[in-house]
NUDRENVEX-577718 format. One record per residue (C-alpha): residue number from 1; x, y, z. Coordinates in Angstrom, 3 decimals. Example, Ala and Ser with C-alpha at 12.3 -4.5 7.8 and 13.67 -1.06 7.14 Angstrom:
BEGIN
PT pos       c1       c2       c3
PT   1   12.300   -4.500    7.800
PT   2   13.670   -1.060    7.140
//
This chain:
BEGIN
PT pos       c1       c2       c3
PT   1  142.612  155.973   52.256
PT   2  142.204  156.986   48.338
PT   3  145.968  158.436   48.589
PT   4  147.243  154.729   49.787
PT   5  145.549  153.374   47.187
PT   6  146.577  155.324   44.663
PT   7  149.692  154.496   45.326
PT   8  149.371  150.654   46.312
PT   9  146.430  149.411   43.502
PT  10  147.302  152.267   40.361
PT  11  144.083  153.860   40.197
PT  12  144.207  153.779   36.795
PT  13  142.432  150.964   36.795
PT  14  145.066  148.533   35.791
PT  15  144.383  146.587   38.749
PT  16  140.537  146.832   38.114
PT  17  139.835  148.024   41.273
PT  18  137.848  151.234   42.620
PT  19  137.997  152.866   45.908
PT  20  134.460  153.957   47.440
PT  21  134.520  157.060   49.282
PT  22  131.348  156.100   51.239
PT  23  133.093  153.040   53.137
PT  24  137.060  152.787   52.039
PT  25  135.947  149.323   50.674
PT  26  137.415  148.011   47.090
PT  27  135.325  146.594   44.372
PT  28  136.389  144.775   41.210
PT  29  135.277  146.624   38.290
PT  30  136.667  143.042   36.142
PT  31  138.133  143.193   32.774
PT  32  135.998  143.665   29.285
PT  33  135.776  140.687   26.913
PT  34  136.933  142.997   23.516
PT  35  139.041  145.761   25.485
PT  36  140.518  144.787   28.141
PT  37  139.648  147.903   30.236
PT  38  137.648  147.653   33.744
PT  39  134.372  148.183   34.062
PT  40  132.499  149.488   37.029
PT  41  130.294  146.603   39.214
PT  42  128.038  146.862   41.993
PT  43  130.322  143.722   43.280
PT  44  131.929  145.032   46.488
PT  45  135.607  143.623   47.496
PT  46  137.673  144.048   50.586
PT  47  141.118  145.523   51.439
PT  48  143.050  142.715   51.359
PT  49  142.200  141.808   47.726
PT  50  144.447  143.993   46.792
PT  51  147.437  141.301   47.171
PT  52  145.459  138.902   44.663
PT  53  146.694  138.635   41.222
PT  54  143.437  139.545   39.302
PT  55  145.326  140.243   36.395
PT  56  145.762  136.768   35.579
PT  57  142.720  136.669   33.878
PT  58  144.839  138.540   30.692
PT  59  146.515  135.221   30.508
PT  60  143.492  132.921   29.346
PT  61  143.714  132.468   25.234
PT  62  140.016  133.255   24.918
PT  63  137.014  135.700   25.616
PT  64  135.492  132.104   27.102
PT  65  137.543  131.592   29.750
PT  66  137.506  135.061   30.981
PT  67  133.630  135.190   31.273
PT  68  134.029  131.766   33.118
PT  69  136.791  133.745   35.756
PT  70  134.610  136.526   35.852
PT  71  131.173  134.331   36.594
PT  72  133.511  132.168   39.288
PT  73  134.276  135.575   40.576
PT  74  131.444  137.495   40.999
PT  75  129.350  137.847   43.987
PT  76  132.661  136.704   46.263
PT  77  133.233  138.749   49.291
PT  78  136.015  138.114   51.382
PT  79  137.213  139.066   54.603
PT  80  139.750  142.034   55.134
PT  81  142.007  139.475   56.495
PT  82  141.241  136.288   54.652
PT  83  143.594  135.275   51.951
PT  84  141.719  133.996   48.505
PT  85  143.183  130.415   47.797
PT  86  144.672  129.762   44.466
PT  87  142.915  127.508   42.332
PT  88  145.304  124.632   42.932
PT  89  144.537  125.008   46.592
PT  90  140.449  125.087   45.971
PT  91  140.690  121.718   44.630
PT  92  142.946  120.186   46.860
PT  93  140.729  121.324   49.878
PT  94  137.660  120.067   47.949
PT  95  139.317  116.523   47.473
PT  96  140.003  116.471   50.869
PT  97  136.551  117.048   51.762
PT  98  135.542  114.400   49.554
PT  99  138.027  111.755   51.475
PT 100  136.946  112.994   54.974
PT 101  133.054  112.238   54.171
PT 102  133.468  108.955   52.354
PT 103  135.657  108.097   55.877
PT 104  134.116  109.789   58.637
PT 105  131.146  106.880   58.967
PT 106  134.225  104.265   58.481
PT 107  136.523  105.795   61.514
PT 108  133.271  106.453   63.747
PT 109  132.522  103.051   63.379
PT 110  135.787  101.729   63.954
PT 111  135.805  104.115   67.425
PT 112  132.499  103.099   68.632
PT 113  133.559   99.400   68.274
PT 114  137.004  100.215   70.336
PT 115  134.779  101.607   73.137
PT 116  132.413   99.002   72.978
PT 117  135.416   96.397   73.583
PT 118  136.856   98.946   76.363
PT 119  133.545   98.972   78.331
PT 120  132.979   95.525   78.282
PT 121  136.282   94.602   79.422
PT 122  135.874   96.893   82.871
PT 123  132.347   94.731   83.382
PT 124  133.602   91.848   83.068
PT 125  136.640   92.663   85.514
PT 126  134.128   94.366   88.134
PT 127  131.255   91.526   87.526
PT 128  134.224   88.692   88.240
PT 129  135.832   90.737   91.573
PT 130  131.720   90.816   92.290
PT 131  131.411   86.984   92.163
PT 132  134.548   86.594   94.295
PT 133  134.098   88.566   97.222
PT 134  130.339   87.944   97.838
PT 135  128.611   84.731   98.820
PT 136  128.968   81.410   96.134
PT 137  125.852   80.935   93.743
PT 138  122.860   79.893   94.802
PT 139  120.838   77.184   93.294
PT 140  117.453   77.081   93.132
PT 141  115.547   74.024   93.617
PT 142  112.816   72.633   91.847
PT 143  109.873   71.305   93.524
PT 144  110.453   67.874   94.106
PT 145  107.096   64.930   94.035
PT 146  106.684   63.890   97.583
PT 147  106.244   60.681   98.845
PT 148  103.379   58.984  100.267
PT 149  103.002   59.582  103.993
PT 150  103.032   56.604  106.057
PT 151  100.567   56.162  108.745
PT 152   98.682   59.424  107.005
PT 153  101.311   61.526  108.228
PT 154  101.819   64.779  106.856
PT 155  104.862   65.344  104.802
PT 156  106.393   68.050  105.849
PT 157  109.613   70.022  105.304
PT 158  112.856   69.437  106.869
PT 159  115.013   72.438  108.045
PT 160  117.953   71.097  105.990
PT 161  115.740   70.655  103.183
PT 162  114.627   74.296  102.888
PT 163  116.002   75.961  100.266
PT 164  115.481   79.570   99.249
PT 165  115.223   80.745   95.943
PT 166  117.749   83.798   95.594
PT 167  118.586   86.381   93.506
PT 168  120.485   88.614   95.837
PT 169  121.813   88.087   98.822
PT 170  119.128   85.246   99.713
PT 171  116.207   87.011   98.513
PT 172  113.850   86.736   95.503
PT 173  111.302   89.066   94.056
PT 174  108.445   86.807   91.904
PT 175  107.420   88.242   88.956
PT 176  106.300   84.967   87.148
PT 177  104.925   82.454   89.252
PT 178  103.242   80.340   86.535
PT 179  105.866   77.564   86.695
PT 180  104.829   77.305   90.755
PT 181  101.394   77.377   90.113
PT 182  101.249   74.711   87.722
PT 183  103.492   72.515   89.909
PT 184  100.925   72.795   93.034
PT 185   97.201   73.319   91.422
PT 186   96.846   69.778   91.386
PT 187   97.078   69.614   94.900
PT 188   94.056   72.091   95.451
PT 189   90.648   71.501   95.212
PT 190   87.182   73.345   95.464
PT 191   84.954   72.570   98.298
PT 192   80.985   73.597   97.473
PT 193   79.143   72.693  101.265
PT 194   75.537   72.277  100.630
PT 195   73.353   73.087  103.819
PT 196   69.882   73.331  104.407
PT 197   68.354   75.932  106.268
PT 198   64.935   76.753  108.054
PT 199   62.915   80.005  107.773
PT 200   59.719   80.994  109.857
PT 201   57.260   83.491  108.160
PT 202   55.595   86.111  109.612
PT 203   52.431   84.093  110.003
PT 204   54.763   81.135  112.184
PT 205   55.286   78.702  109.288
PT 206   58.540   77.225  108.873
PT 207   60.222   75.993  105.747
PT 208   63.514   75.464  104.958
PT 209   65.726   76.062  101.975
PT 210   69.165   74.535  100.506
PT 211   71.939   76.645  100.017
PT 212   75.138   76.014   98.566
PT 213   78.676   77.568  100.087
PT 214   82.363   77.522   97.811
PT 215   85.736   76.801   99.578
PT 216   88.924   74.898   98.499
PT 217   90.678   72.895  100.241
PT 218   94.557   71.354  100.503
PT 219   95.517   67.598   99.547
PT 220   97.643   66.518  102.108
PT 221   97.555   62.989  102.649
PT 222   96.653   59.598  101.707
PT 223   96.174   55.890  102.453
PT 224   94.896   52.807  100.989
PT 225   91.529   53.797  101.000
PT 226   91.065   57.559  101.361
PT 227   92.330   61.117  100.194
PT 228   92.655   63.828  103.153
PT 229   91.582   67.247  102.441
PT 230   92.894   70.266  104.932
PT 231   90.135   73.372  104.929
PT 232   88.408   75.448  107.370
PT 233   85.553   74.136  109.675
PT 234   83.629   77.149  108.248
PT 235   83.858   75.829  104.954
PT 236   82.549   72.228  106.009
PT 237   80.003   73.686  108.958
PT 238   76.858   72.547  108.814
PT 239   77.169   70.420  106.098
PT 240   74.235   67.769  104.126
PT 241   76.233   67.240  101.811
PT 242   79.647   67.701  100.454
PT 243   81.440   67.684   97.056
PT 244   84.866   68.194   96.092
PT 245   86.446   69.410   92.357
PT 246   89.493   68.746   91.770
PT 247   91.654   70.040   89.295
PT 248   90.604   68.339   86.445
PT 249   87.148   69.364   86.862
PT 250   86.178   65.950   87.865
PT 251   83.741   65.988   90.787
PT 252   83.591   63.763   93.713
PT 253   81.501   63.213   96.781
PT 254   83.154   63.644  100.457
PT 255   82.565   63.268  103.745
PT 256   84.383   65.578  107.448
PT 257   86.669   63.656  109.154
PT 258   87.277   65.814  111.835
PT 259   86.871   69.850  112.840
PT 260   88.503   71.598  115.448
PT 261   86.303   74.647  115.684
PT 262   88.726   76.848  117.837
PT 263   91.410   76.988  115.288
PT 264   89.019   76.929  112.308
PT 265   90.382   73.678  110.805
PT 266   89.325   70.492  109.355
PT 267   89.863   67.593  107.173
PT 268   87.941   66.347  104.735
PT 269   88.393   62.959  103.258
PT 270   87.384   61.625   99.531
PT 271   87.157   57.639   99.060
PT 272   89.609   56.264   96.588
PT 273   87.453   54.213   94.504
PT 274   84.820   57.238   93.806
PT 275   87.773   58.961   92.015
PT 276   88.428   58.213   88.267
PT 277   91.906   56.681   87.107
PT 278   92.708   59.797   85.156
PT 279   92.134   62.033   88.079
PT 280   94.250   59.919   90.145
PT 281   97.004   60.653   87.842
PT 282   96.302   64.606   87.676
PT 283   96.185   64.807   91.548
PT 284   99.152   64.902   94.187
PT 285   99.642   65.498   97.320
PT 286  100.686   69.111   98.291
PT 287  104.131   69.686  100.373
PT 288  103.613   70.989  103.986
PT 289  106.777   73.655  105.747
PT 290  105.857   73.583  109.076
PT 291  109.459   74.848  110.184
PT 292  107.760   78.321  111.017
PT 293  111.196   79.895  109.207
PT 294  108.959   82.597  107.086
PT 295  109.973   86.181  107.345
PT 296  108.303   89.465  106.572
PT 297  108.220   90.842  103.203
PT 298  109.080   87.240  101.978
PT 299  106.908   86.823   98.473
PT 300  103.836   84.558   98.809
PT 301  101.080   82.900   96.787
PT 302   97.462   82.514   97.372
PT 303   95.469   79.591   95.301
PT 304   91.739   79.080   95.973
PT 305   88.361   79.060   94.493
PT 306   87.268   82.838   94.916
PT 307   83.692   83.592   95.014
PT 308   83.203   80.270   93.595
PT 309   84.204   81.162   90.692
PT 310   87.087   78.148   90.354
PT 311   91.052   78.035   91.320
PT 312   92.330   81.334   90.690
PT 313   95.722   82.359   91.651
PT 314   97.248   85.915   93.454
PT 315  100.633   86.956   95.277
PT 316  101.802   89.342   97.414
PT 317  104.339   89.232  100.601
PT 318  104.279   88.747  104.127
PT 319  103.087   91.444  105.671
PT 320  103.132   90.380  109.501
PT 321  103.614   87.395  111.546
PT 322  102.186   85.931  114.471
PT 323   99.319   88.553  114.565
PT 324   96.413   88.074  116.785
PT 325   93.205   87.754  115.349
PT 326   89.805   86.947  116.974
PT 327   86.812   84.932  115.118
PT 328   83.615   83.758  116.305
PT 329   81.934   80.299  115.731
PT 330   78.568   81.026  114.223
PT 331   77.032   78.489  116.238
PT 332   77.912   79.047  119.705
PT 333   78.733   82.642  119.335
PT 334   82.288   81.445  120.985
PT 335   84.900   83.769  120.018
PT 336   88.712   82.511  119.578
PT 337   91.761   84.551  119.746
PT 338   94.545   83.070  117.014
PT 339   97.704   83.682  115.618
PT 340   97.544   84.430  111.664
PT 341  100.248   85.158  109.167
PT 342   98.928   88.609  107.531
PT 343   99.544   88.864  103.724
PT 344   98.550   91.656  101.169
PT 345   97.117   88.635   98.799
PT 346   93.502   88.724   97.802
PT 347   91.793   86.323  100.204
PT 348   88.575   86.642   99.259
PT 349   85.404   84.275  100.108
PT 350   85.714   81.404   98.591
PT 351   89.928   81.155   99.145
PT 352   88.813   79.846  102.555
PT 353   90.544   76.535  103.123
PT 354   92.953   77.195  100.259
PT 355   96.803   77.076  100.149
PT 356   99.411   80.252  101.023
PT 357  102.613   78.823   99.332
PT 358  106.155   80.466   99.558
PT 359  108.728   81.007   96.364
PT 360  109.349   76.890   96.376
PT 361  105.678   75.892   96.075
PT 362  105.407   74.791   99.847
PT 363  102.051   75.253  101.588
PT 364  103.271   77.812  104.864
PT 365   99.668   78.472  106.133
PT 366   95.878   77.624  104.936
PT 367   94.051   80.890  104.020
PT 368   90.981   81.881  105.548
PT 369   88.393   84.677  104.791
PT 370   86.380   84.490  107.722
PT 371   89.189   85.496  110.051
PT 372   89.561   88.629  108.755
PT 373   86.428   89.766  109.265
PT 374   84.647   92.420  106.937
PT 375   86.832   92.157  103.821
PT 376   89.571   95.005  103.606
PT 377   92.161   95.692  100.235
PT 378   95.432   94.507  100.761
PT 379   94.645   92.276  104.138
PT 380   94.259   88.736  104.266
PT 381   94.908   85.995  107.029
PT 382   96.290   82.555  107.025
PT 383   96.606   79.797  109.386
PT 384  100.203   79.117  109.779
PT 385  101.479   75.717  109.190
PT 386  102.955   75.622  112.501
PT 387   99.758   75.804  114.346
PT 388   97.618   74.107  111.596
PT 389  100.263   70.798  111.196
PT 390   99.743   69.393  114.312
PT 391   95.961   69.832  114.724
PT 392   95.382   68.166  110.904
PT 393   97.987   65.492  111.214
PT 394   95.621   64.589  114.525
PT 395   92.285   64.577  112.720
PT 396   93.814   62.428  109.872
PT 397   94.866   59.776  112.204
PT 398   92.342   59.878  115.112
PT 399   88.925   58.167  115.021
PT 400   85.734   58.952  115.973
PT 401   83.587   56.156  118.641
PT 402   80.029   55.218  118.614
PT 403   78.126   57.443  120.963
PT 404   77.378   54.346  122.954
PT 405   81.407   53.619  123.413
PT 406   82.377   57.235  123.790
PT 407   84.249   58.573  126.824
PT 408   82.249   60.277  129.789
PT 409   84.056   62.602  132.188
PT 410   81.044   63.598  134.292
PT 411   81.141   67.477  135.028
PT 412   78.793   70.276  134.293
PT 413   80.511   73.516  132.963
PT 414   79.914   76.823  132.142
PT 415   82.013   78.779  129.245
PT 416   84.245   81.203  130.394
PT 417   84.758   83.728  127.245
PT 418   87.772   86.493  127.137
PT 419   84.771   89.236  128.806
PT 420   84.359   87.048  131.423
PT 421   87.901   86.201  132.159
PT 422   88.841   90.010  131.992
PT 423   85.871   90.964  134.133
PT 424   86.592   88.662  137.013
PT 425   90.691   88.198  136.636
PT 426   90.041   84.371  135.982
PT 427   91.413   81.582  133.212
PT 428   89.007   81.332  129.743
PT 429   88.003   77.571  130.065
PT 430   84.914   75.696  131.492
PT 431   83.962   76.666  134.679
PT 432   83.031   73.828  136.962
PT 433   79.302   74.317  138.168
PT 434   78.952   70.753  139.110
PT 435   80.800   67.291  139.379
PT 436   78.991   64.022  139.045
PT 437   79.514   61.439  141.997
PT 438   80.590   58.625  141.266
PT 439   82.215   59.864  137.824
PT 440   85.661   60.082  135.892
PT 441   85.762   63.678  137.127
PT 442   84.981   62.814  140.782
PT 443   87.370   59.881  140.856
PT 444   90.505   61.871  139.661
PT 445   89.585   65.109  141.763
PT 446   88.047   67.461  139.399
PT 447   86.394   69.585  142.272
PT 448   83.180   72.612  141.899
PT 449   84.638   75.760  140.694
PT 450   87.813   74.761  138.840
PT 451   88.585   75.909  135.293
PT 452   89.137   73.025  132.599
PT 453   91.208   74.556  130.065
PT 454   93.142   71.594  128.584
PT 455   92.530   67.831  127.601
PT 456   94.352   65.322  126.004
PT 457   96.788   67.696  124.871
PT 458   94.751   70.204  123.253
PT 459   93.420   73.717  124.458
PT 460   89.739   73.499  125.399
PT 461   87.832   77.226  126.038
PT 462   84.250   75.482  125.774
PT 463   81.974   72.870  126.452
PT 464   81.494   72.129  122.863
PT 465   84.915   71.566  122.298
PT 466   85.287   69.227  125.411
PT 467   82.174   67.605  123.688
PT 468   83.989   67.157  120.114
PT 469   87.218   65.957  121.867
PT 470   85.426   63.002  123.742
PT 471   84.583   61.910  120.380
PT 472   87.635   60.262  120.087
PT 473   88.048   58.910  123.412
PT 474   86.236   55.572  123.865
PT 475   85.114   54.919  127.751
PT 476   88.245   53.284  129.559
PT 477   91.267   55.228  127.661
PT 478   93.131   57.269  129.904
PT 479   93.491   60.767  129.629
PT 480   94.840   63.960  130.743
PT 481   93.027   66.935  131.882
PT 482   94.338   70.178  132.696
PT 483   92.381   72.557  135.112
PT 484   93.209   76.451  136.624
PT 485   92.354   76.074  140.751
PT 486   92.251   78.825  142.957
PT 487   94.728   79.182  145.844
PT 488   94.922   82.182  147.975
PT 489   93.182   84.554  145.564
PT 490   95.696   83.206  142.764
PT 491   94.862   80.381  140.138
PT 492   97.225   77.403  139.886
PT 493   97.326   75.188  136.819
PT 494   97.670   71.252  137.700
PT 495   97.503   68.121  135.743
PT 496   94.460   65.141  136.381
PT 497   94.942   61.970  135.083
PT 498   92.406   59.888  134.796
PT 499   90.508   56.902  133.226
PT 500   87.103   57.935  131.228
PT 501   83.968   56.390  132.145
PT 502   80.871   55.379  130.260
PT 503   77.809   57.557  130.150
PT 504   75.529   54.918  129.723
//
């Protein structure tokens, strides 16, 4: 390696380079300021140096701008294979550094903006091929203001006149229901049932004590004179008095119309001229679907006055349909077997009587605590509109008789309850222990041991709801009673008609 060099660099130290033994590397002894001869520097330079022209330097005019070489020099290693730019090419390659900073923000913003335009170009392609090929848009409705009922019919819902709310492929998820709720809170009230109760004392004393029960209950029709109120018959059982709240806070007195105590309905109704002008202009009357076209996991809302606290609102879904529930009447001990829409919205005490709406603000089913049972997370009941309708639209309409005008039908019966019916293969109804001569019953054929288990249209499973249906039967309307006979070991339903009589 020294040999080459000797011959390549003149190691004479024109070239102002040295040669260390220790690692064949150069280093650049530089040129003196007075002499112009090398001296030897720690700086350390590589092979390749050897085709710079170092002794350029001799060219500058003045000691100055050799110290400023020198100092622009020093500590520079380079590679054994780099080539040292000239000075013309430093500068060059720093101006063009310059340019390509005070751009590179420019042309990155100019890109990002080109794929911006790309990318929204494909969406809107795929989002208009989307809109083609799958079903037209879908409007959704707002809750319209029904009309006054006539004849204190219910309105109701017409098949055509459903209308669900979609996002997707006919389904909705709610999120925000505060536009629904606002629309139907008028239409739901709080029911507080003030009873009065006896107590007997250890020493045989009796006394009895007021207490005060919260419901709600469901506008749902009207006439000149009253305001009918859909609840529970829990919530109105055993009542001494009755008040209803309505959404304005105002406070009214109210009165049971009628009670059906197998399905756990009633109607309550609220005299016109008790209610205040401005409440009559806060109030309407709530929108009944009775088309029984609800579907699992459809979203629902629950309004009612919880724990007595007032209206408070929560939603949830369907979570079953058409599931059988049993309750028992508190008086009789009668148990009923119905069928209840199951939701995972709170129905706690209190939401008895209160509305279930669906996603257009339609009452599907009238919420109720008690058939549930002991309270459980996640599972509440409702009484669907398609049973409930029918049996409210008939209390609304029908009227109660005198005692001394009500219908007689002259039989003595014993309740048959689901244990018995099981236990002995026989219909739940009123078994016939005895028939009055001379009576309605005797006249049309009602004969000892049949099974009553229908009049005048509705279901009847004991003698207290015979009882409540004559009612609203005067003596001399005509009726029809269905009874369960036994023929051959095998009961056979038939049809009576006959023509009440008068108990007195």
């Amino acid at each position: 390696m020294d040999e080459y060099n000797k011959q390549q660099n003149n190691y004479n130290g024109q070239n102002g380079y040295y040669v260390d033994p220790n690692n064949n590397s150069y280093r650049y002894t530089g040129a003196t300021e007075s002499t112009g001869a090398y001296s030897d520097t720690s700086q350390q330079r590589t092979a390749d140096n050897r085709y710079s022209t170092y002794s350029s330097y001799s060219s500058y005019s003045s000691a100055a701008a050799e110290r400023e070489k020198n100092a622009q020099n020093q500590d520079r290693y380079y590679s054994p294979y780099e080539r040292r730019m000239s000075d013309g090419e430093e500068k060059k390659a720093k101006r063009q550094k310059r340019e390509k900073k005070a751009h590179g923000f420019g042309m990155t913003l100019v890109k990002t903006a080109c794929i911006a335009g790309v990318f929204g170009l494909v969406a809107g392609a795929v989002f208009g091929g989307v809109n083609y090929f799958l079903p037209g848009e879908v409007e959704i409705s707002a809750l319209s203001e029904p009309e006054a009922p006539a004849e204190n019919a219910l309105t109701t819902t017409k098949n055509e006149d459903v209308q669900k709310n979609t996002a997707m492929n006919g389904q909705i998820v709610l999120t925000d229901v505060s536009d629904i709720v606002e629309a139907c809170m008028p239409s739901i009230v709080a029911i507080t049932n003030m009873t009065e109760t006896e107590y007997r004392t250890w020493f045989g004393q009796t006394y009895s004590q007021e207490n005060d029960y919260a419901g709600s209950g469901i506008i749902v029709s009207e006439d000149e004179d009253y305001l009918y109120i859909a609840t529970n018959n829990h919530v109105v059982e055993g009542a001494k008095t009755l008040t209803v709240q309505f959404c304005d806070s105002n406070t009214v007195a109210a009165e049971v119309k009628g009670t059906n105590a197998a399905t756990d309905l009633a109607v309550v109704k609220v005299a016109k001229e008790d209610i205040e002008e401005e409440t009559k202009a806060a109030i309407r009357i709530a929108k009944i679907n009775d088309n029984g076209n609800e579907e699992v996991g459809e979203p629902v809302i629950a309004i009612g006055n919880a724990l007595g606290y007032g209206q408070s609102v929560t939603s949830g879904i369907i979570s079953a349909l058409e599931r059988e529930v049993t309750a028992q009447d508190s008086t009789t001990g009668e148990t009923y077997a119905n069928s209840l829409t199951q939701t995972d919205a709170s129905i706690n005490p209190g939401n008895s009587g209160g509305a279930l709406l669906n996603a257009e603000g339609e009452v599907i089913g009238i919420n109720s605590s008690k058939m549930g049972g002991d309270y459980v997370d996640g599972v509440g009941f409702a009484i669907p509109m398609t049973t409930a309708a029918p049996i409210i639209n008939e209390l609304i309409t029908r009227e109660k008789v005198t005692e001394e005008k009500a219908g007689y039908l002259g039989v003595n019966g014993i309740d048959v309850d689901e244990s018995v019916s099981n236990t002995y293969n026989m219909p739940s109804g009123i078994y016939v222990a005895k028939v009055y001569e001379g009576s309605a019953a005797a006249e049309a054929g009602i004969q000892q041991g049949d099974i009553i288990v229908g009049f005048a249209g509705h279901d009847v499973k004991s003698m207290q709801e015979l009882q409540e249906l004559l009612q609203y039967h005067a003596a001399g309307s005509e009726v029809t009673v269905t009874i369960c006979r036994a023929d051959d070991g095998q009961y056979v339903e038939k049809e009576l008609d006959m023509i009440l009589g008068s108990k007195n």
